[in-house]
Each structure stands twice: as C-alpha cells, then as structure tokens.
C-alpha positions as CSV (number, residue, x, y, z in Angstrom):
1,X,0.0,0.0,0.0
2,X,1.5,3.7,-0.9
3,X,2.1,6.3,1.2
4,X,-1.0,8.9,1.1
5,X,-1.6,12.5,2.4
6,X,-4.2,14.6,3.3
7,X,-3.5,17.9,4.2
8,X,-5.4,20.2,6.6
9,X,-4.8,23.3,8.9
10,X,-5.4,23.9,12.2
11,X,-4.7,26.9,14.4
12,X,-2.1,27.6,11.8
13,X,-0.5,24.1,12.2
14,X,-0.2,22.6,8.9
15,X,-1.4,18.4,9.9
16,X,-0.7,16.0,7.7
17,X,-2.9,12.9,8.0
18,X,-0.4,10.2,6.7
19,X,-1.5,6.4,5.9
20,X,-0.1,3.7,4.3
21,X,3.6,2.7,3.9
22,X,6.3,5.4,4.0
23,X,9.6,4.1,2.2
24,X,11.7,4.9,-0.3
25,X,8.7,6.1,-2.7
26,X,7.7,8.3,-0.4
27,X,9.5,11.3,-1.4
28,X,6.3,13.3,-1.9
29,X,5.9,14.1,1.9
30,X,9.5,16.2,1.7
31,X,7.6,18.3,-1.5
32,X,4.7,18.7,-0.1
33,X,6.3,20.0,3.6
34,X,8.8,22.1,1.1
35,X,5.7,23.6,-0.4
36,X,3.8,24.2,3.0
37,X,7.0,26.1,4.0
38,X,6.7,27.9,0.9
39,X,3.6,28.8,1.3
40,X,4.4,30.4,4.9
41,X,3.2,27.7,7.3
42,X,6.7,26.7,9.4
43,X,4.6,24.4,11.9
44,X,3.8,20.7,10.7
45,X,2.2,17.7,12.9
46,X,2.5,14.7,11.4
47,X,-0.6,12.3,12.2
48,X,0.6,8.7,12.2
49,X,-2.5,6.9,13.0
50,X,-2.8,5.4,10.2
51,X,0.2,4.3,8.7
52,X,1.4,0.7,8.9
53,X,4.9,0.8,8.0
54,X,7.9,2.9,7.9
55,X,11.3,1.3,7.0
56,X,14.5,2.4,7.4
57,X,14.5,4.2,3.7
58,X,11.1,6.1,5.1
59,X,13.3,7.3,7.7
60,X,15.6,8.6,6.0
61,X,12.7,10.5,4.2
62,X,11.2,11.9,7.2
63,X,14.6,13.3,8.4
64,X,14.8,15.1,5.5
65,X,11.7,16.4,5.9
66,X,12.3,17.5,9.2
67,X,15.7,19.2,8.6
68,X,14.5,20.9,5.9
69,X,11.5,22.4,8.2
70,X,14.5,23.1,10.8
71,X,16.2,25.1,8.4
72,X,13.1,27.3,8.3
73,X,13.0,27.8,11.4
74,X,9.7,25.7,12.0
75,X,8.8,22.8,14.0
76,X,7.9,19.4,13.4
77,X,5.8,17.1,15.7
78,X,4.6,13.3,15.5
79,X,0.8,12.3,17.0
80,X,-0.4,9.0,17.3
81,X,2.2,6.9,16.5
82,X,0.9,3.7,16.9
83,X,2.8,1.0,19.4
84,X,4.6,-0.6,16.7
85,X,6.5,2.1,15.3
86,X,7.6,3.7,18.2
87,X,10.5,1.5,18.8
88,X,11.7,2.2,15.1
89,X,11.7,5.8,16.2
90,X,13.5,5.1,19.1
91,X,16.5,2.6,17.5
92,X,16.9,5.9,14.5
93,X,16.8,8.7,17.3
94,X,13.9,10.7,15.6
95,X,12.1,10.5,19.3
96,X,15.0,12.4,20.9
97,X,14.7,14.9,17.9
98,X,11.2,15.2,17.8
99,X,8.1,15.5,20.0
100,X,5.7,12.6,20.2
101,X,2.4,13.5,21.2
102,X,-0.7,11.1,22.1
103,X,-3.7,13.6,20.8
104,X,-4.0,16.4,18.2
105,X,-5.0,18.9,20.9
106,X,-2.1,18.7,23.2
107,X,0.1,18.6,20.1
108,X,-1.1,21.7,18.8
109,X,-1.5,23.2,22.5
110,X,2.4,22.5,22.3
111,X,3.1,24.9,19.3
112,X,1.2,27.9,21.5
113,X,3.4,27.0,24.2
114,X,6.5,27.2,22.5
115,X,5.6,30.1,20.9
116,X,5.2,31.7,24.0
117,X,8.3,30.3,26.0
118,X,10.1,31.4,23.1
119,X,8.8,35.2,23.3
120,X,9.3,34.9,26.7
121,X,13.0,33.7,26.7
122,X,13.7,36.4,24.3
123,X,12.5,38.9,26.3
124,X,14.3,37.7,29.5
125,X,17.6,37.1,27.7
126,X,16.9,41.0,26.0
127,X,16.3,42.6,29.0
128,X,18.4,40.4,31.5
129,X,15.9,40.5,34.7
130,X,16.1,37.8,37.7
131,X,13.2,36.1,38.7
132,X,12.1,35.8,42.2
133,X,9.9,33.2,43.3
134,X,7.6,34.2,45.7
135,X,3.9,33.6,47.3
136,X,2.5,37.1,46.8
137,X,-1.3,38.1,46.6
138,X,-2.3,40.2,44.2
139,X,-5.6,40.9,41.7
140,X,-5.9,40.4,38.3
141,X,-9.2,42.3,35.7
142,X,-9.3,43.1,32.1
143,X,-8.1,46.6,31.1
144,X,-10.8,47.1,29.5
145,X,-12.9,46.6,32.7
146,X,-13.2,48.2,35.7
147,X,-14.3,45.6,38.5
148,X,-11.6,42.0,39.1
149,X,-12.0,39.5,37.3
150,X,-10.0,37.3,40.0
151,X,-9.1,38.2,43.5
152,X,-6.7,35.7,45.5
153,X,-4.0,35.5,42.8
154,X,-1.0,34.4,43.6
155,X,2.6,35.7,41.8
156,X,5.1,32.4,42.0
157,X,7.7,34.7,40.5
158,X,8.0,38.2,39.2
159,X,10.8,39.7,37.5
160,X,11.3,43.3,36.3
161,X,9.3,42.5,33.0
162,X,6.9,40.1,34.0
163,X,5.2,37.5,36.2
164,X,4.0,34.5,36.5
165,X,0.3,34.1,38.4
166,X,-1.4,31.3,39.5
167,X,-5.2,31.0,40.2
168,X,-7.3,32.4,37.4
169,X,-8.2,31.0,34.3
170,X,-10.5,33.7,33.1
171,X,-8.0,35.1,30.3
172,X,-6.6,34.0,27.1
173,X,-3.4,34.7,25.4
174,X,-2.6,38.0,24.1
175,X,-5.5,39.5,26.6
176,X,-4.6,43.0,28.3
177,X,-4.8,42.8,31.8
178,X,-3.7,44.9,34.9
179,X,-2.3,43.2,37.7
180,X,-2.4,45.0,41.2
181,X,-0.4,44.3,44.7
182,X,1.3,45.2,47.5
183,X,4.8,45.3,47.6
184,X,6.1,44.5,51.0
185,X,7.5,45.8,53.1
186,X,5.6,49.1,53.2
187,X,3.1,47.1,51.3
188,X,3.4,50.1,48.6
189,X,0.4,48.9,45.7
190,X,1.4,48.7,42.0
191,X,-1.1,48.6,39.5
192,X,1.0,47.6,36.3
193,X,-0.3,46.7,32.7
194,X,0.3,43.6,31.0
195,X,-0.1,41.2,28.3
196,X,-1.0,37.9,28.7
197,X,1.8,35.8,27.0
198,X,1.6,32.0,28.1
199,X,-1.0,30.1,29.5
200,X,-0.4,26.8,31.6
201,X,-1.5,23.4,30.1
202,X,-3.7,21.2,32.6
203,X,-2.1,18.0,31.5
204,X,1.5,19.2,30.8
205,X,1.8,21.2,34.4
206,X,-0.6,20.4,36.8
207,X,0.9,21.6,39.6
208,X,0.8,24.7,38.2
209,X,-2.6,24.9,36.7
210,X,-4.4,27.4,36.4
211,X,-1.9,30.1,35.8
212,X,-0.3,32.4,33.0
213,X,2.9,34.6,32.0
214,X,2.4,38.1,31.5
215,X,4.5,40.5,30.1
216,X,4.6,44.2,31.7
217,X,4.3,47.2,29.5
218,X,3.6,51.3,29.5
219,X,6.0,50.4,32.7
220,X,8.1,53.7,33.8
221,X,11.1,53.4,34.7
222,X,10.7,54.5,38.5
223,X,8.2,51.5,39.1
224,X,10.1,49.2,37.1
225,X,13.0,50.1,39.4
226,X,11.2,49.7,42.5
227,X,10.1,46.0,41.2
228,X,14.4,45.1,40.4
229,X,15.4,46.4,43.5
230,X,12.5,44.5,45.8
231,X,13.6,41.4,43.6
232,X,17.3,42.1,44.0
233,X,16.9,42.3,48.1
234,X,15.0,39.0,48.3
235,X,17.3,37.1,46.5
236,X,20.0,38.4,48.3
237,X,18.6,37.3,51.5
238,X,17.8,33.9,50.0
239,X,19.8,30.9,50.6
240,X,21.7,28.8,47.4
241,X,19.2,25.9,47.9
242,X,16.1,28.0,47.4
C-alpha cells in the first residue's frame, strides 16, 4: 500500500494525515512540507495513526523532511504513532529529535506554548531580569474593565518585566490585563499593565494549573526600578538551595 496524504490546517499548524507505507517512494511528503513552508506555514504535525509501516529508507525521508523544516525555522511534531512504530523511532533517534504527542489537541497546544516560551525567553535574555519566586497576593481584571476579574491571585515569580500568576483562568493569550499588589514591606500597591503571554497546560503542568505569564508594558522606569530592587533584596537574602 502507498504512502497517502491529506492535508489540513489547524490553528495555523499545517497536519498531515499520513496512511499507508512510508519508504523509499515516499519522497512526496519532503515536496509537499517544502511547499507548505513555501507557502508560509513553518509548523507541521504529522498524524501517524494510520500508517502501517515505515522502513528504514522512510526514515531517511522523514529526516529530510524534518531538517528541511528546521532550516526554516519551524517545528515538526509526531501524533499518534501507533505501538509498533515507536520503537523504530526510538532505534533511529527521531524521538530524541522530535516530540511525540498522544492527541491532536495537546500537540497543537504545544506549538502555542512554545511560541510563547520562546517570546518569553527572548525577552528575558533581551532585558536580563532575575526572577524571584515568591507567594504574593495580588488581583488580576481586564483593562478594558473596571471591576476584578479574579481576586486571591498568587505571583510564583516576578521579575522586572513580568510574572508569572497562579489562580485564574478567566484570560486568554494576548489578553490585556492589569495586575495589582502590594509590595512588601511598606506594602506600597502597584497597578502595572500587561499582556497575557503564556497560559499553563492542565495536562503538561498540573501543579501549576491554572496560571499564566504576563509581560509588563507602558512600565516607567521609576516602578520598574522599584520591582528590580525588591527582587534584587529577596534574592539576596535567600539561601543557594532556594
């Protein structure tokens, strides 16, 4: 049986619903993720639920597909590889390369995350803020609203450019918000605008679900200095182990 593709999109994830055999005939899938990339979609989830076979020549094909999507810059995933071909991924390596999911919707769930980590990791490296983790109450509302949405948040960590909250689950990415608390230990309240950035996955991090990442901005520079050196003085008093 030959290798056949459908092709569909999802949340800008280009998913390609594989069956069949992929082998050395299979060169198609590298054209088709060449002209996916082409056409400006860098994200591909390959759906392996129904293919029965891949031998070692269809592994060669699917690396090239894959470093050929690296090259762009995008990402490749696998879903539902069935039982039997997961230990052929595992013998080549292409597991240690590449993400294996076990349903469509945390796959794609994965691309927003790492979209965000990424934005978030730029940011951090760009502006060069410690983090410090912390237990600190706070509220969270819509800016375009006027009442809380959620009272009773809690910041885990804050840095100089953002925070991350846990307790609400009333926002979605790219929301703006405004985050307000006290900062000890003249409990002085900021009210700071942000943007919501990342949003935790129930199954991925449980332990820290609900929560989100904001990103601060329209912060001046005499409250952002207050937040780096209340961060600075905590971490200074903080042991090596915490």
């Amino acid at each position: 049986m030959s290798m056949e593709i459908k092709i569909r999109v999802k949340d800008n994830v280009v998913i390609l619903d594989i069956s069949g055999v992929i082998d050395v005939n299979s060169a198609n899938l590298v054209e088709i993720i060449g002209q996916c990339l082409r056409d400006g979609y860098n994200d591909m989830l390959l759906n392996f639920e129904d293919v029965n076979t891949i031998d070692y020549m269809g592994v060669s094909v699917i690396a090239i597909a894959f470093k050929e999507v690296d090259n762009n810059e995008g990402r490749m995933k696998f879903v539902n590889v069935p039982a039997h071909l997961k230990n052929l991924l595992s013998i080549t390596g292409l597991d240690r390369a590449i993400e294996i999911f076990g349903t469509e919707d945390q796959a794609i769930a994965s691309f927003r995350d790492d979209k965000a980590f990424e934005d978030i990791k730029k940011m951090n490296l760009r502006r060069r803020f410690k983090r410090l983790p912390l237990d600190l109450k706070a509220s969270l509302k819509n800016k375009s609203s006027r009442s809380p949405a959620c009272f009773g948040v809690e910041i885990l960590n804050l840095s100089g450019v953002g925070a991350y909250l846990f307790g609400c689950n009333k926002f979605k990415l790219q929301d703006d918000v405004i985050l307000t608390f006290k900062v000890p230990p003249k409990d002085e309240e900021l009210e700071l605008e942000a943007k919501v950035v990342w949003l935790c996955d129930k199954q991925i991090q449980p332990h820290l679900y609900p929560g989100m990442g904001i990103a601060f901005y329209n912060i001046s520079p005499d409250t952002q200095a207050k937040l780096v050196e209340f961060i600075d003085r905590n971490l200074s008093m903080m042991s090596p182990d915490e």
